[in-house]
C-alpha positions as CSV (number, residue, x, y, z in Angstrom):
1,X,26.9,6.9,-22.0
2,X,28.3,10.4,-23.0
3,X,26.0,12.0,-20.0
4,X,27.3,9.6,-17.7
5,X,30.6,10.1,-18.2
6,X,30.3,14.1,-18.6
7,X,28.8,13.7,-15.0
8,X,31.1,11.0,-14.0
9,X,27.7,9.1,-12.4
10,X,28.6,5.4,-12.5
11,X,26.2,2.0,-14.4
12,X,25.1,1.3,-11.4
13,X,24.3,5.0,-9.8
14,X,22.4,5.5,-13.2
15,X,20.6,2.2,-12.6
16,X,19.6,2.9,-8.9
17,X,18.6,6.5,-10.5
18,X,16.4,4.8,-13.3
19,X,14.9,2.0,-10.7
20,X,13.6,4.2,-7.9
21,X,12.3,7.0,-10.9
22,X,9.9,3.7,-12.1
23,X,9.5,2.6,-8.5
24,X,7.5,6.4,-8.1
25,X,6.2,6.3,-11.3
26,X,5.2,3.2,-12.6
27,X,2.9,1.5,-9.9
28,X,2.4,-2.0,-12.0
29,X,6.8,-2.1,-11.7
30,X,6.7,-1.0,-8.1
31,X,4.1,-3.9,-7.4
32,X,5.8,-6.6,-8.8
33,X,9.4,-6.2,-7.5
34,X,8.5,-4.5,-3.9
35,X,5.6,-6.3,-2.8
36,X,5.6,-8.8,-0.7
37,X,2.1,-11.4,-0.4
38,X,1.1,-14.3,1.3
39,X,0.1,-16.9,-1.5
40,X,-2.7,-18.8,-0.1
41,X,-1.7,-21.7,-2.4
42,X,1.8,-22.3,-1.5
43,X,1.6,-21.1,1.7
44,X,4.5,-18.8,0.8
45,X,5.6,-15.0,0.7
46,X,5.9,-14.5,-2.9
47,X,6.3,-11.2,-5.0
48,X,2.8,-9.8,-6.1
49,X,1.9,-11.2,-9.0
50,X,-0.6,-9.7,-11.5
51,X,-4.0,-11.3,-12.2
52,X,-6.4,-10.1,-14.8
53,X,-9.1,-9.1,-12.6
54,X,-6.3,-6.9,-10.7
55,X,-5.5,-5.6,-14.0
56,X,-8.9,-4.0,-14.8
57,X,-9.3,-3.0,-10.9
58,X,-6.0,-0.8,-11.7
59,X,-7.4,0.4,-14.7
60,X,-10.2,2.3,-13.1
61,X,-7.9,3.2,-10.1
62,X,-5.5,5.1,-12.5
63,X,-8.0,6.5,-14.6
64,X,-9.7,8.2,-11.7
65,X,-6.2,9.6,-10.2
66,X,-5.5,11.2,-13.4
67,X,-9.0,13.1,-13.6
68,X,-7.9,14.7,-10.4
69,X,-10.7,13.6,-8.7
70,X,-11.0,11.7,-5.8
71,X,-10.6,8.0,-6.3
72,X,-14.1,6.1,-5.4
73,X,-14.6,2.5,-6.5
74,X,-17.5,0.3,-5.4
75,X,-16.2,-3.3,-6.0
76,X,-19.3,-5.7,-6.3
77,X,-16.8,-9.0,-6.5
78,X,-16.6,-12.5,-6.1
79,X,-14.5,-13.3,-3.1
80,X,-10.7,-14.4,-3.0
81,X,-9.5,-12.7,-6.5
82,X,-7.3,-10.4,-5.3
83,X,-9.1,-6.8,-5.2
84,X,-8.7,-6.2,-1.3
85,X,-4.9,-6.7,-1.8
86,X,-4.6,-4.7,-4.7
87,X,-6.3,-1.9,-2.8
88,X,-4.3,-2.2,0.1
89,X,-1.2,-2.8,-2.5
90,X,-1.8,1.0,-3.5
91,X,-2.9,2.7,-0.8
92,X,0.7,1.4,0.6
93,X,2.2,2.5,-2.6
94,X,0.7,6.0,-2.1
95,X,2.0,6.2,1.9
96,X,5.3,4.7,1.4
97,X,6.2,6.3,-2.1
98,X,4.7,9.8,-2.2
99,X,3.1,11.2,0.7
100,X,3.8,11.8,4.0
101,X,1.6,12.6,6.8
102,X,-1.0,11.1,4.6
103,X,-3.5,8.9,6.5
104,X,-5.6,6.0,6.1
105,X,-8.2,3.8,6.9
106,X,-9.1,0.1,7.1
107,X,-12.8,-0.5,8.1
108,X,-14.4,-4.1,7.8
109,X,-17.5,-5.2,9.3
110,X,-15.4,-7.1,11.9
111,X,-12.6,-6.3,13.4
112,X,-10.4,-9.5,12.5
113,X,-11.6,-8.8,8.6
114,X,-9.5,-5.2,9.2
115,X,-7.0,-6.7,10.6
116,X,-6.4,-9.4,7.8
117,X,-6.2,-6.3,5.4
118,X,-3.7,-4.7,7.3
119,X,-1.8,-7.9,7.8
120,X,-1.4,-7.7,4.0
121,X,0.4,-4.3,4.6
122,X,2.3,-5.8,7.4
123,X,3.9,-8.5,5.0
124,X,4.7,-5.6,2.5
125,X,6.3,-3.4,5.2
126,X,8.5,-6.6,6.6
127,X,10.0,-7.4,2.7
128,X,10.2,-4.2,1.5
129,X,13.4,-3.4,0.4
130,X,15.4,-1.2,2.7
131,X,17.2,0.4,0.2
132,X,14.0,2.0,-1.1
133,X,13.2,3.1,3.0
134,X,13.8,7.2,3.5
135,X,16.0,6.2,6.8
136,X,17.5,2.9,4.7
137,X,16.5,0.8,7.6
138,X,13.4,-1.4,7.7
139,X,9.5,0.3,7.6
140,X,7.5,-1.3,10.5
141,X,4.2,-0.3,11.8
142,X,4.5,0.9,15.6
143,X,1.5,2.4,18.1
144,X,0.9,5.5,17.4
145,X,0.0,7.3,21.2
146,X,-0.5,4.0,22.7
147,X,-3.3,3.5,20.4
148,X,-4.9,-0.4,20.0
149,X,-6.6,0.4,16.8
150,X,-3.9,3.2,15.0
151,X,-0.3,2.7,13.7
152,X,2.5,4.8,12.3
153,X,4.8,3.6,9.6
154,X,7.8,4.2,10.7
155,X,9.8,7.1,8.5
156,X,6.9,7.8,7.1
157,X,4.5,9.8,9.4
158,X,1.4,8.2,8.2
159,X,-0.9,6.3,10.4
160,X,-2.8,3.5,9.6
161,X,-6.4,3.7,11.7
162,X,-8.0,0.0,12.0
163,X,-11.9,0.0,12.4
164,X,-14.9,-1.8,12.3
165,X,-18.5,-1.9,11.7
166,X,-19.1,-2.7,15.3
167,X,-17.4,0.3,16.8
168,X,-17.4,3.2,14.9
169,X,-15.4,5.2,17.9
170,X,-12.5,3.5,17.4
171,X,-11.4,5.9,14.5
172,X,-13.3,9.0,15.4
173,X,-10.9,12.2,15.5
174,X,-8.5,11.0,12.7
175,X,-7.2,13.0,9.6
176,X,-8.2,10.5,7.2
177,X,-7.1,10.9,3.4
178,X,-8.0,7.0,1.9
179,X,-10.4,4.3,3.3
180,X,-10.5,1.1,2.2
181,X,-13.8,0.0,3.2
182,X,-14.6,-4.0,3.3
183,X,-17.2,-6.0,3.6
184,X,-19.8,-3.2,3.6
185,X,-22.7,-5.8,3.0
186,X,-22.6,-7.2,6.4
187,X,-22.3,-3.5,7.9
């Protein structure tokens, strides 16, 4: 309190301060109060909510960033527990919290598998809080050059590239820094 007042920085200007600092930092925080899902059950958007598979998924993701290495995890799952969206959660995390001009990839053996992934991103960019948004206004995905198969976030300068198995063209040319890669069975 002494600090706040020496600086005269207000509760609630130390409270946004403190929010967006764990919002950077703490990925698990930034998950569950600015991501937006589609539950299946309720047929509702609903705040991300943690499951214990997603937990251990995390685990390894974080572990891996940390070792300064690139992050490479081979998911051998059952289907419909959550590991796509937590994927997609933080390679979304990565391109609307820390980087810029930072690229990535979704590639399923189909196209309509890709673009169910990046509908989950979608859903996220449409709830996400505008107050946490660079320009304050609302993150959207728009064409980038015209393109069927390659979006830009908006305020962000990172593009999304959408691919499949069947075409491997479709992405060909692209700075790409993160893949999420789907379905790689039936490739």
């Amino acid at each position: 309190d002494d600090y706040i007042e020496a600086k005269h920085i207000t509760k609630d200007e130390t409270y946004d301060v403190l929010f967006r600092l764990r919002v950077k930092y703490d990925f698990e925080f930034w998950a569950a109060t600015c991501a937006t899902i589609f539950d299946k059950t309720s047929g509702q958007e609903v705040k991300f909510k943690w499951r214990k598979a997603q937990r251990k998924l995390l685990k390894v993701l974080v572990e891996q960033a940390f070792s300064l290495k690139p992050i490479r995890v081979i998911l051998v799952k059952a289907r419909q527990w959550g590991g796509s969206t937590l994927v997609q959660i933080y390679m979304a995390w990565i391109q609307i919290v820390h980087c810029t001009h930072w690229n990535s990839l979704i590639c399923g053996h189909l196209k309509d598998t890709s673009s169910a992934i990046k509908g989950i991103y979608s859903r996220l960019l449409m709830e996400y809080p505008t107050s946490l948004s660079p320009s304050k206004k609302r993150m959207i995905f728009r064409p980038f050059e015209k393109s069927k198969n390659v979006s830009e976030i908006t305020g962000r300068n990172c593009l999304v590239a959408m691919g499949s198995a069947e075409s491997q063209e479709a992405i060909r040319g692209y700075d790409i820094a993160m893949a999420h890669l789907t379905e790689v069975a039936f490739w």
